[in-house]
N, C-alpha and C positions, 0 to 999 in steps of 0.2 A: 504493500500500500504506500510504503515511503514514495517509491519510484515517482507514480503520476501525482502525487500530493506533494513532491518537492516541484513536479514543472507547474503544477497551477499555482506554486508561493511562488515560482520564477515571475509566472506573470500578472501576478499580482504586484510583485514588487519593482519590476519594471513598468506596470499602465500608470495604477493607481493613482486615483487625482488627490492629492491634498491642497483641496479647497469643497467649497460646500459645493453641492452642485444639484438639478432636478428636486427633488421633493424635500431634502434638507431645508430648503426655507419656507418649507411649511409651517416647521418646529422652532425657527431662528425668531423674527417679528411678531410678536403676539405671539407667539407661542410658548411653549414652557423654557426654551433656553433663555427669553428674555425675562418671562418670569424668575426664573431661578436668579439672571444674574441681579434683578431688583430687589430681590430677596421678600419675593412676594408666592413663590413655589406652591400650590396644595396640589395634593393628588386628582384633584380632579383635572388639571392641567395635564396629568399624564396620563391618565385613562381616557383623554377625550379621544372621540372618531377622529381618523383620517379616510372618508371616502366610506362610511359606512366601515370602517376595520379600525379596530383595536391594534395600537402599536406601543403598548404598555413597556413593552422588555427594549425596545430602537430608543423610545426615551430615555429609560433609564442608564443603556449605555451611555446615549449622546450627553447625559449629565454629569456622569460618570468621568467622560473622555472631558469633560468643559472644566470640571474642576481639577483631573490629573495631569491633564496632556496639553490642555490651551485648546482645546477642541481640533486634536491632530486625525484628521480625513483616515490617513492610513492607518492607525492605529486600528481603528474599528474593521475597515478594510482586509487587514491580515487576518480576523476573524473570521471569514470566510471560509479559508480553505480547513480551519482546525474543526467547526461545527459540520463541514464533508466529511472531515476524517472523524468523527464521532458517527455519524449515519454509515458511515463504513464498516466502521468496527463493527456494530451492532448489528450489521446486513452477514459479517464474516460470520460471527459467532453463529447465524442459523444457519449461513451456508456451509460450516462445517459439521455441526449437528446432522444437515438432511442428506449429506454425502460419506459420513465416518464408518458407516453399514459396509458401502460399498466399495471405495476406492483408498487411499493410504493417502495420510497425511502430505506426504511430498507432492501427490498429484492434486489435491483438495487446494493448497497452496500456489501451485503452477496456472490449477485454471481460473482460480480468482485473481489472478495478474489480467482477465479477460474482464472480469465486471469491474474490479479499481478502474480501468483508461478508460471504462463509459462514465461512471457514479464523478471522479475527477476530470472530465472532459471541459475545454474552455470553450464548448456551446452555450454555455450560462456565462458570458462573461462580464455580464453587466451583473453579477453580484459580484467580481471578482476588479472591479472597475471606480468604484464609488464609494461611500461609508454607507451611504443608503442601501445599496446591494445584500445587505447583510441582512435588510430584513426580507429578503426571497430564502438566504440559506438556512439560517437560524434556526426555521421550524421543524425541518423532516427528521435532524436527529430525536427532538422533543417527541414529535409525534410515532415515529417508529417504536421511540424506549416506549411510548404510552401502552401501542400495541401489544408488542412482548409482554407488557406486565402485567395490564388485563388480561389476558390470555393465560399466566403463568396461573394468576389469583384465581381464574376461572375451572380451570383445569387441574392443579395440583393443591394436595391436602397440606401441602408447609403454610403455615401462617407466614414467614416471612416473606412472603411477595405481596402481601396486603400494603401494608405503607409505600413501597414506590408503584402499586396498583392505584393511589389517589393523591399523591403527590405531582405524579410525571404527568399524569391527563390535566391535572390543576394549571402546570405550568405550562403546558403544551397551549392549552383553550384560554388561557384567561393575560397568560404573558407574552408569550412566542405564538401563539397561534394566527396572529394574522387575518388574512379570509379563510385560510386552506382550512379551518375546523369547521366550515361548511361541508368540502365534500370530506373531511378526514370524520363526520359524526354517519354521513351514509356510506363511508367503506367501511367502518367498524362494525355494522348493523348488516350489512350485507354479508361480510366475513363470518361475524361472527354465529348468523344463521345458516351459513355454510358447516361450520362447527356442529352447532346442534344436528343438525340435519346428518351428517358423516359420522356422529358419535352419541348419537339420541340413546342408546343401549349402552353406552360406557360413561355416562354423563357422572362425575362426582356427587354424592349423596347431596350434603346442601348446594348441588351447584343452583341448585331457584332461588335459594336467598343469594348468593353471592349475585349472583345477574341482577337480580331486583336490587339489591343495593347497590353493586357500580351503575348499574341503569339512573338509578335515582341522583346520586352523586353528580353524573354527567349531565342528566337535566337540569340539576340546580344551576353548575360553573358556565352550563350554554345558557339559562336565564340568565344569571348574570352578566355575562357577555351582549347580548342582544338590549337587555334591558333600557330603554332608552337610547338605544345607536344612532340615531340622528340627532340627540340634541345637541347643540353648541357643536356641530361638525365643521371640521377647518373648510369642507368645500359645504355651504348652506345646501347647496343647491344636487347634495346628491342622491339624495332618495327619489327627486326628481328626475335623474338621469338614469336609474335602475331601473325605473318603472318606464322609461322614454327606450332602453336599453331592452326589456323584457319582450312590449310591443314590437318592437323592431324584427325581432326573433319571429313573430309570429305572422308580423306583415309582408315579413319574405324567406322563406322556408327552405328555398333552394340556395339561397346566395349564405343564408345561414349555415347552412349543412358545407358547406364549402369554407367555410370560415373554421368552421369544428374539426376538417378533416387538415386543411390549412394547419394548425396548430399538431395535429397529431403527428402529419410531414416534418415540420419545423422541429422537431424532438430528434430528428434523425439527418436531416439537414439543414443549420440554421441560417438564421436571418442573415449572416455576412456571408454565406457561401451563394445566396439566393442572388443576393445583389451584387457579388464580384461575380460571379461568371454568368453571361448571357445566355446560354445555353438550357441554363436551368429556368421555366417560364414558371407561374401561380399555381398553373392548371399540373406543371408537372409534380410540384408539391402537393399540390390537390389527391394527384391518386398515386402518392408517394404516398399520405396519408391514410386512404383507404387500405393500400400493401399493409401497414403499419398494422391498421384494425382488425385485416382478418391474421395478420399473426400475433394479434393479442388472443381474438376467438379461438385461434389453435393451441396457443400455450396454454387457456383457461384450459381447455376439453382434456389437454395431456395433462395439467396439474392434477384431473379429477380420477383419468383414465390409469394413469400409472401410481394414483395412493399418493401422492407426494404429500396429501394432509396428513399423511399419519407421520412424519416428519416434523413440517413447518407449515402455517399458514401464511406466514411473513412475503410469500410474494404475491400472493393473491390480492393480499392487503394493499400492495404498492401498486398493482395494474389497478385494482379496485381504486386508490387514490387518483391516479395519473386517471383512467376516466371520467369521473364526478368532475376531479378537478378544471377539466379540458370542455364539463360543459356548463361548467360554473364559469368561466370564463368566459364561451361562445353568449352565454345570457347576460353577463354584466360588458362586455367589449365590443360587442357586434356593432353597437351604433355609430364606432368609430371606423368602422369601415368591414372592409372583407377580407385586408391582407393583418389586421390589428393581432390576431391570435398568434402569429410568429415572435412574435418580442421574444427577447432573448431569457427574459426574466421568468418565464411562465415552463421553459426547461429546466428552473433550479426543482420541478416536482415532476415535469412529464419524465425528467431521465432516469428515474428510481422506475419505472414503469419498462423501461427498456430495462433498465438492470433485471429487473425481475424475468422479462420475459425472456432471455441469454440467461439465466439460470436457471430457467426451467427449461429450457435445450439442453445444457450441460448436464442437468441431472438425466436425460432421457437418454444421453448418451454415458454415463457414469454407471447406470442398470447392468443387472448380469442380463436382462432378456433384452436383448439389441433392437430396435427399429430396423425397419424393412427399407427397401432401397428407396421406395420411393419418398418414405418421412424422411430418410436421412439426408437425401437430395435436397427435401421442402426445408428440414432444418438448416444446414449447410448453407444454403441459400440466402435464409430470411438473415444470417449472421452474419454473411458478408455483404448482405446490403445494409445493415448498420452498421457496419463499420466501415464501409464505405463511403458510409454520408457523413460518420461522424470525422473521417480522416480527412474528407475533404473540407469540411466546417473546421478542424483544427487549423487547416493548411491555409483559409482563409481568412483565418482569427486572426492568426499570426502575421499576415502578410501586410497586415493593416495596423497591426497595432502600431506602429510610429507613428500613421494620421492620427488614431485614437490621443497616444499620448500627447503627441505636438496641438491636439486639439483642448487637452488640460492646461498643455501651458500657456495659451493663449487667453483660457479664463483666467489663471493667474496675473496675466497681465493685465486684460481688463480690469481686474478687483483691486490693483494696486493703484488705479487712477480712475475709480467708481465715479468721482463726483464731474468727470468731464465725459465717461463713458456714454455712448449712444445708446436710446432705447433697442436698436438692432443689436447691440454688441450686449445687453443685458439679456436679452431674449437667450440669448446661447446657453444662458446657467441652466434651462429647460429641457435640453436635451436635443433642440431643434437644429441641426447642421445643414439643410437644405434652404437657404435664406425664401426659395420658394411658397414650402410651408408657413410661413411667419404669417400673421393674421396682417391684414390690409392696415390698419390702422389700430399699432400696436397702446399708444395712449391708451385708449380705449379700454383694454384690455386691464390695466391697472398690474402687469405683471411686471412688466421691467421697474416702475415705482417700487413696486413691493421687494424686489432682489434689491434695488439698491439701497432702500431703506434697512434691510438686512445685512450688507454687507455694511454699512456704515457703522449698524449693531455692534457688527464683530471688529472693526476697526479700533471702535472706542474702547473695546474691552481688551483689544490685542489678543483674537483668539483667531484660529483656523492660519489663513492664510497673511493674514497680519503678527502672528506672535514672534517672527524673528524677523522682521524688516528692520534694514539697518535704519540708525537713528538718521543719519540725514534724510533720508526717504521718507522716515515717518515725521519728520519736521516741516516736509514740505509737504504731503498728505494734511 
């Protein structure tokens, strides 16, 4: 796991912007970093929505990092690739368990050097790009340990799996969870009626109280969560847009379904391979996508056909996320177009969904009873065309990253001379690099006001990209 966990810290620590950038000044201006620095902080500043989502545990870093570090971008940033390598671990530990029957440690070892270069792949490289990026990775280790240890609580008669059976779902849903506890509360309900259903005759004596009580648990922490989620939300306007966003879905069904399938393609070739090579058109993504769907249906069918539950259910759990999730997205995204589902940020969860489905081939091929010619063709196949989009989305990550970088430094430069910078050159802290996109009549918008109002924040307090400007510069500032 060291291998592809040390090239995603390589580029991490070669991109990575240190300065605030995209949604960070959500949290900068009115928001709880300016609270804190007034010394006016209550937790309701940190529990508030962003967008309808709970970003409880990004605050608490970003405070964290404002009072240790001067609000150091990268700081948060190298936390990226460690909370991968925590969903790593945690993915080993079942894939060694569901393989220890049948093959030897050495080789158990060798073939997960196959799922490490997808679960570490820099298809996700906008969490691996930003401080903000961290709240795409954050979650899946949380939610993974949640799985496991409901699952452990549910199934095994040791009391010690009860406390991190309500601790980790606590933290997962209410601090790190994000949106993804949308679809992560229907993959666990789906899984874990896959369980009943595969083990209805072997079920633990109280397993009906345990259920009814983690069942209850998890209703209270998702009340909790939802409870009031639009009030005092940083965008007013977004329960507006959900319901504008839902509609949408419904008023066009076909361009929807293309949007859905869009995202499922972009898991396995992303967004910079899309747009560096011409070759690759929407449409081809499109039933790259569809390829993707019926070799999740196929892995589902072998997970069930070859017993692998009587193992693990840890990857059923992960396609089960990576689907909800992919149409949790098509209903909240859609109104933003049709190509909106490929963002790079929304593979920090579809790619545990390929992990899973490359270890449930590995396990089919690990079996004393071999597949037939023609699975093993159809497996063979589906593996090297993941790795084939995912080798060509590395080769195109990389190819780009000095624009990527030299495109941080160029914010840097803007934010050291804020108060002369152009509303176009403010627009850029948004994420927008096509000056195309830029809305007609940026005033309007009250967003470049609002980044420079922010960054002025941070000037005054000498935090981010202001805490080591030399003194001449900051005299003339």
């Amino acid at each position: 796991m060291l291998i592809p966990f040390t090239l995603a810290f390589i580029y991490v620590w070669t991109t990575a912007a240190d300065v605030a950038f995209r949604e960070d000044f959500f949290i900068i201006r009115g928001g709880c970093v300016e609270n804190y620095l007034n010394g006016t902080l209550t937790f309701a500043d940190l529990w508030r929505s962003a967008y309808s989502s709970r970003i409880l545990g990004y605050n608490l870093l970003q405070i964290a990092n404002v009072k240790l570090f001067s609000m150091n971008s990268i700081i948060i940033v190298f936390l990226s690739p460690l909370f991968i390598l925590a969903s790593a671990i945690l993915i080993y530990r079942e894939y060694r368990k569901s393989l220890t029957s049948y093959r030897s440690q050495e080789f158990i070892a060798a073939t997960f050097i196959v799922l490490s270069l997808i679960i570490f792949n820099v298809i996700q490289y906008e969490g691996f790009s930003f401080s903000y990026g961290v709240i795409w990775e954050y979650s899946m280790p949380f939610l993974i340990g949640s799985f496991i240890s409901i699952y452990l609580f549910l199934s095994k008669d040791s009391g010690k799996y009860w406390p991190l059976a309500f601790i980790l779902p606590a933290l997962a849903m209410l601090v790190f969870g994000e949106t993804k506890i949308f679809p992560f509360t229907l993959s666990m309900g789906v899984t874990f009626l896959c369980y009943i259903l595969t083990n209805r005759r072997a079920l633990p004596e109280d397993f009906r109280f345990r259920a009814l009580s983690i069942g209850i648990f998890l209703a209270v922490i998702a009340f909790l969560y939802i409870f009031r989620i639009s009030y005092n939300d940083i965008f007013p306007d977004a329960l507006y847009a959900h319901r504008m966003a839902v509609a949408s879905v419904f008023a066009a069904p076909s361009e929807a379904l293309q949007f859905l399938l869009s995202s499922f393609g972009s898991s396995v070739v992303g967004v910079d391979a899309f747009f560096a090579y011409d070759f690759i058109s929407f449409h081809t993504i499109v039933m790259l996508g569809l390829l993707v769907v019926l070799l999740y249906c196929l892995a589902i069918t072998l997970f069930f056909r070859s017993r692998m539950y009587e193992k693990t259910y840890l990857p059923l759990f992960l396609i089960m996320q990576t689907l909800f999730y992919s149409v949790f997205v098509t209903l909240a995204r859609f109104l933003y177009g049709t190509g909106a589902g490929m963002s790079s940020h929304y593979t920090c969860v579809s790619i545990y969904g390929i992990v899973a489905m490359a270890w449930i081939f590995i396990f089919i091929f690990a079996r004393p009873v071999k597949p037939n010619l023609f699975l093993k063709s159809t497996l063979f196949t589906g593996l090297a065309i993941i790795f084939a989009g995912l080798l060509l989305t590395s080769i195109a990550v990389w190819r780009i990253q000095p624009e990527r970088k030299a495109y941080f430094e160029r914010l840097h430069d803007i934010a050291m001379r804020v108060d002369t910078a152009t509303p176009e050159e403010l627009w850029k802290f948004t994420g927008i690099v096509d000056d195309k996109s830029m809305p007609d009549n940026l005033n309007d918008t009250g967003v470049p006001e609002s980044i420079r109002e922010s960054l002025r924040l941070l000037r005054k307090y000498k935090l981010n990209v202001y805490r080591a400007a030399p003194a001449d510069r900051e005299q003339r500032l």
